[in-house]
MMTF fields as JSON, N, C-alpha, C and O atoms, coordinates in Angstrom:
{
  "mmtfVersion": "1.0.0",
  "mmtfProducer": "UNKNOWN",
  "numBonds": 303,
  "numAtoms": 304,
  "numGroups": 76,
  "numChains": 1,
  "numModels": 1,
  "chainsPerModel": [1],
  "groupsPerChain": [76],
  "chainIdList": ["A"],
  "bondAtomList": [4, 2, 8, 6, 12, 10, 16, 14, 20, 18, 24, 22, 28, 26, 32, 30, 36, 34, 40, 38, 44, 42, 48, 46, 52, 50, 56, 54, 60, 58, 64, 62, 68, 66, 72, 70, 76, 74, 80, 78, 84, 82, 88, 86, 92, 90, 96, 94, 100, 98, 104, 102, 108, 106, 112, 110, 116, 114, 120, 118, 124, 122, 128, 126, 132, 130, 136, 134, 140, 138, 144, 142, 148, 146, 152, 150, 156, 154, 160, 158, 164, 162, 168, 166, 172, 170, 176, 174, 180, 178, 184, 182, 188, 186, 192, 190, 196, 194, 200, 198, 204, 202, 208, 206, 212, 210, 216, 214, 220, 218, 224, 222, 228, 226, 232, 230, 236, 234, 240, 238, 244, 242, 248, 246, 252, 250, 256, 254, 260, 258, 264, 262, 268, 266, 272, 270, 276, 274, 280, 278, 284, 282, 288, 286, 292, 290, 296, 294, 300, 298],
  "bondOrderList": [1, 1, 1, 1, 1, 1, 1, 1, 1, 1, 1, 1, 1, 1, 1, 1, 1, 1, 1, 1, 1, 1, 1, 1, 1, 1, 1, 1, 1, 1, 1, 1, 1, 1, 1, 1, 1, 1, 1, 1, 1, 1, 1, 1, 1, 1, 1, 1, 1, 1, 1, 1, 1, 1, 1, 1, 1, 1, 1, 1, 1, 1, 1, 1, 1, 1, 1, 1, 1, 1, 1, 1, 1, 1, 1],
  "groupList": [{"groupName": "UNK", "atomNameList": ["N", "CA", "C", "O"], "elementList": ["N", "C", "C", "O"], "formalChargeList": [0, 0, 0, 0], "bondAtomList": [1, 0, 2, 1, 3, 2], "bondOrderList": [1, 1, 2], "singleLetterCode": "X", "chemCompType": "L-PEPTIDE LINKING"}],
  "groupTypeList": [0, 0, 0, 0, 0, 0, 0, 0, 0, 0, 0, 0, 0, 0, 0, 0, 0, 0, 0, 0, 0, 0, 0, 0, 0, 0, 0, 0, 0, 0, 0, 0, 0, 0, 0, 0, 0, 0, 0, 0, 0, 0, 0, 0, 0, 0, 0, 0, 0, 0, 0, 0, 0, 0, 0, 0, 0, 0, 0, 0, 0, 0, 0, 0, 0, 0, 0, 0, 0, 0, 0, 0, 0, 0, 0, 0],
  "groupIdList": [1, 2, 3, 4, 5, 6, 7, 8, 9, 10, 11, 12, 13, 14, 15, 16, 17, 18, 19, 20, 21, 22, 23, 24, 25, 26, 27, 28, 29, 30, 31, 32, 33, 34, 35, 36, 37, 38, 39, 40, 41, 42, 43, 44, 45, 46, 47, 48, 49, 50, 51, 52, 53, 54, 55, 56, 57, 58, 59, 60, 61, 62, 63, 64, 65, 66, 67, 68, 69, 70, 71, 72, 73, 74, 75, 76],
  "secStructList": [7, 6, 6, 6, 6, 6, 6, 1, 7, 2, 2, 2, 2, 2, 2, 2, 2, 2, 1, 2, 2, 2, 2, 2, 2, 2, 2, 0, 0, 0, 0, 0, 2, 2, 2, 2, 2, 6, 7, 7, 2, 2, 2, 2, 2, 2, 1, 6, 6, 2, 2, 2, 2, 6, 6, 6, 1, 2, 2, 2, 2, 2, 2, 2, 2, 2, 2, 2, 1, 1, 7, 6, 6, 7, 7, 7],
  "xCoordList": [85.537, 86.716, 87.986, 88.943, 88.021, 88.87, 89.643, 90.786, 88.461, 88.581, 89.015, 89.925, 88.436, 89.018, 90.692, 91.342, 91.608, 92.154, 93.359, 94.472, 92.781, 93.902, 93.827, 94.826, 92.69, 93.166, 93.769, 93.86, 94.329, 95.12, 96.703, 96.935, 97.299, 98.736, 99.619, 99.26, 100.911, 101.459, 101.913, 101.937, 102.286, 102.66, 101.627, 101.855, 100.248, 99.23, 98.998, 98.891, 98.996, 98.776, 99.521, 99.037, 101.009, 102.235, 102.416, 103.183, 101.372, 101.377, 100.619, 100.669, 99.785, 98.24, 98.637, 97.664, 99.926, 100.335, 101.058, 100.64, 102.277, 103.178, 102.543, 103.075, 101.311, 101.35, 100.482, 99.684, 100.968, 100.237, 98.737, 98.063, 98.415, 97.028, 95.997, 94.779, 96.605, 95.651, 95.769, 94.894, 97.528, 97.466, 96.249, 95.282, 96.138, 95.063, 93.833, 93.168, 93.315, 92.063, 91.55, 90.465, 92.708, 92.716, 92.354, 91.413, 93.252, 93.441, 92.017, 91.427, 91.47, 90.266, 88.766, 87.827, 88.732, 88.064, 87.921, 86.954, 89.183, 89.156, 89.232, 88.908, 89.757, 89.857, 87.96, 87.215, 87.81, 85.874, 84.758, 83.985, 85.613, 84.756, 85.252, 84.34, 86.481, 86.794, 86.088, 85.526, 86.099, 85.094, 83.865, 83.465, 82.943, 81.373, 81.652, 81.216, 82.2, 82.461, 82.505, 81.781, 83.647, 83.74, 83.293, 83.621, 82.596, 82.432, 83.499, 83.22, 84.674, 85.437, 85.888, 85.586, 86.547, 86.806, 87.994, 87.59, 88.994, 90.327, 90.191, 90.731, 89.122, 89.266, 88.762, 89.402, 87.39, 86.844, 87.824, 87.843, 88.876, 90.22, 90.678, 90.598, 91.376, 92.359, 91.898, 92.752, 90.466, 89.875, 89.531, 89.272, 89.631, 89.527, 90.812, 90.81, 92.259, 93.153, 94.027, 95.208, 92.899, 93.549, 92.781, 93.411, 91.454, 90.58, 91.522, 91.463, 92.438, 93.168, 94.435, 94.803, 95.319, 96.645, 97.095, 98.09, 95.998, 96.333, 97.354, 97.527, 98.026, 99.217, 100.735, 101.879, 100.091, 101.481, 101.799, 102.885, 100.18, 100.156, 99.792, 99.687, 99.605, 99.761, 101.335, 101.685, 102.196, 102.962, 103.903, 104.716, 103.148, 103.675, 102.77, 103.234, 101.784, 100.713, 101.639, 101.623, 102.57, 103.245, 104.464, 104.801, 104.803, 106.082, 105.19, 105.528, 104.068, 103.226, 103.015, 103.747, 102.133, 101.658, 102.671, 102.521, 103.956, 105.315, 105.309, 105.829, 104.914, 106.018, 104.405, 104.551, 102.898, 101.751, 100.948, 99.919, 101.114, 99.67, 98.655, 97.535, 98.812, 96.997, 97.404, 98.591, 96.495, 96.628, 96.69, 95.982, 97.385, 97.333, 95.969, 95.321, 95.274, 93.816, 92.729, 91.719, 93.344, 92.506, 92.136, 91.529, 92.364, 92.913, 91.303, 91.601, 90.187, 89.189, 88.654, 87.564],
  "yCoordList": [30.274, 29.855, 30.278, 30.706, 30.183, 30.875, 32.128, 32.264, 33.322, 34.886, 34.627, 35.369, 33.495, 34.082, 33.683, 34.38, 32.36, 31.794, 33.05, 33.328, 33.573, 34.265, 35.812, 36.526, 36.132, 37.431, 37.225, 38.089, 35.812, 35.59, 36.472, 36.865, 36.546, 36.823, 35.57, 34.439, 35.902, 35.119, 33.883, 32.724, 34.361, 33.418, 32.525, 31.331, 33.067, 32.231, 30.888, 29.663, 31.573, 31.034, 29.891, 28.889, 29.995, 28.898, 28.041, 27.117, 28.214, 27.321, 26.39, 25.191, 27.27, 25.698, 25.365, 24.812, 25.239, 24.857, 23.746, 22.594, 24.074, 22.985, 21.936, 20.827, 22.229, 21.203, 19.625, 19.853, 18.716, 17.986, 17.678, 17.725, 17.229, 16.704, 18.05, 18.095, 18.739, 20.547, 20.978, 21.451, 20.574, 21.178, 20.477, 21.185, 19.074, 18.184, 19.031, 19.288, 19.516, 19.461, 21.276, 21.833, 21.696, 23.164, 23.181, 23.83, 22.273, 22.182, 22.254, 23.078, 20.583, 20.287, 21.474, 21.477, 22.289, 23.298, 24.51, 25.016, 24.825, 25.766, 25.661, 26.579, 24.267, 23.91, 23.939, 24.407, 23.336, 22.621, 24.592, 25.272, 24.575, 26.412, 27.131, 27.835, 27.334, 27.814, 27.486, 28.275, 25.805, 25.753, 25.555, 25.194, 25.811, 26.257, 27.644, 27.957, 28.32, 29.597, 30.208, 30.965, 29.463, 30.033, 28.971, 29.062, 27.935, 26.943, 27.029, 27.882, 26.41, 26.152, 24.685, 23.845, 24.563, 23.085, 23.231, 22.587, 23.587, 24.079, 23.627, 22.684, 24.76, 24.428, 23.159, 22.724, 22.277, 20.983, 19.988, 19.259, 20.202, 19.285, 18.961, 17.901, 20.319, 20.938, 20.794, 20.752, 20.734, 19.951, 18.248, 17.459, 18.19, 16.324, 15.854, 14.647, 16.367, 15.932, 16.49, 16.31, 17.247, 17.334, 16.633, 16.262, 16.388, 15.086, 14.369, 14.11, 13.941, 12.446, 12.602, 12.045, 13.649, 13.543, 15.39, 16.105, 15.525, 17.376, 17.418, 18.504, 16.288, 16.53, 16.971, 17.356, 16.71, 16.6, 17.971, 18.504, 18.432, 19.501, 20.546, 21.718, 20.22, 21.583, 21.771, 22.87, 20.961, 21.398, 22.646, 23.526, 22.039, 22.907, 24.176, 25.305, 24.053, 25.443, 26.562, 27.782, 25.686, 26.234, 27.475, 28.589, 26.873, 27.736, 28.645, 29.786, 28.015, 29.433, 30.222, 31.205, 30.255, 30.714, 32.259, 33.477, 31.094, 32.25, 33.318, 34.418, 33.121, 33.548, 35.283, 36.464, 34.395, 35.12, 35.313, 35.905, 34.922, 34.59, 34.08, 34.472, 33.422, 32.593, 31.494, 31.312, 30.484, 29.313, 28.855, 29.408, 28.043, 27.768, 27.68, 27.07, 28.089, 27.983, 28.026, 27.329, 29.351, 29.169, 30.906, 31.189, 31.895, 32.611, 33.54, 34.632, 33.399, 33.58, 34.618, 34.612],
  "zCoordList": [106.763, 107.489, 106.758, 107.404, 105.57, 104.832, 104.593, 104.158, 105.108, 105.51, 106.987, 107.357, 108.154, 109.151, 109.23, 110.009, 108.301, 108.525, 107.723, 108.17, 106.592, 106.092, 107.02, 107.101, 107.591, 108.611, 109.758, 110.63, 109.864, 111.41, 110.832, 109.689, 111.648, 111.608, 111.405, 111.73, 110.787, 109.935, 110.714, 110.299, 111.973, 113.433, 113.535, 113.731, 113.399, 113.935, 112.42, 112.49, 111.519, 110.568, 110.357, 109.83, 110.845, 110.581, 111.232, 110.962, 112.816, 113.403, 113.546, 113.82, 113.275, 112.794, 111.856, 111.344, 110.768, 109.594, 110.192, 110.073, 110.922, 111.215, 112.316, 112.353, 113.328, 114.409, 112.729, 111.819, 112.993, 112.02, 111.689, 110.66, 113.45, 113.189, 113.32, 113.149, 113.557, 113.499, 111.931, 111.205, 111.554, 109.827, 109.362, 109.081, 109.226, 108.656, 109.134, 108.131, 110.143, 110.316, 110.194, 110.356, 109.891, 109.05, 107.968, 107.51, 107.284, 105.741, 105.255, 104.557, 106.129, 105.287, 105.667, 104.871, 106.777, 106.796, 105.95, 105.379, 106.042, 105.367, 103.578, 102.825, 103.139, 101.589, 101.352, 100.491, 102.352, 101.688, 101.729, 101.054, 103.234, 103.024, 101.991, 101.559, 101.248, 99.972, 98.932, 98.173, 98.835, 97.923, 97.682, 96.575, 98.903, 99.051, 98.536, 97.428, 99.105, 98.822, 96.934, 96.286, 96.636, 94.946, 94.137, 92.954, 94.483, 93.445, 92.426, 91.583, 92.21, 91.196, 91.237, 92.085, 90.324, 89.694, 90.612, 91.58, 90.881, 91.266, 92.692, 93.271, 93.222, 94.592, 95.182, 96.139, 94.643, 94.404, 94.862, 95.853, 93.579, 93.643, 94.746, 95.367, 95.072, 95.564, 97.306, 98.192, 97.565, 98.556, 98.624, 99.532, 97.637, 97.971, 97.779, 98.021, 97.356, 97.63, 99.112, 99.407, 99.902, 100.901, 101.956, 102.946, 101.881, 102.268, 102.73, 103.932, 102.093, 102.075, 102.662, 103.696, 101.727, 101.603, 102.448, 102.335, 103.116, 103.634, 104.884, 105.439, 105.337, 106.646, 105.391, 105.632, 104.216, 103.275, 102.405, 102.18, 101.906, 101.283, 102.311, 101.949, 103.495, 104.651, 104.817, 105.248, 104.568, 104.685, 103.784, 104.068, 102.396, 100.934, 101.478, 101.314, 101.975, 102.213, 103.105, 102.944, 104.237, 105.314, 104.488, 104.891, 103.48, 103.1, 102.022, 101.706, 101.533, 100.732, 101.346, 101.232, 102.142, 103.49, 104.007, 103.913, 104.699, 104.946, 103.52, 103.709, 102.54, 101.259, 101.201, 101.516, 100.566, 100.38, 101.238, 100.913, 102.516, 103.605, 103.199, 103.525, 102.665, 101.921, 101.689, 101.416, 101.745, 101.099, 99.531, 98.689, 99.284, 97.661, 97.292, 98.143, 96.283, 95.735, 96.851, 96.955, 97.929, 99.122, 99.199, 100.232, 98.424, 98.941, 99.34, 99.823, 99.27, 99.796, 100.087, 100.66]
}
């Protein structure tokens, strides 16, 4: 989910960023498939604090996102 989320276009990408309850249910897809994917400690985290708190850090993802096209510790 990670490869398909960073080959969308930047439009597509920003908008499943900003709607909220879609950022949340992005976040946590694509954070948990990142980290099946690379097993790291980083991404682990970086998925269970978006478990919880991901309508807040989708938003920090939104202006990464604009800046690299990838997600923070997502980049897959």
């Amino acid at each position: 989910m990670a490869t398909w989320f960073n080959k969308q276009s930047r439009l597509i990408q920003c908008l499943l960023l900003l709607i909220p309850f879609v950022n949340w249910i992005v976040e946590i897809v694509v954070r948990w498939s990142a980290f099946l994917k690379t097993k790291s400690l980083i991404t682990l985290i970086t998925a269970i604090v978006v478990t919880f708190a991901g309508v807040f850090v989708g938003w920090i993802d939104l202006v990464w996102c604009l800046l690299f096209k990838h997600l923070i510790f997502a980049k897959a």
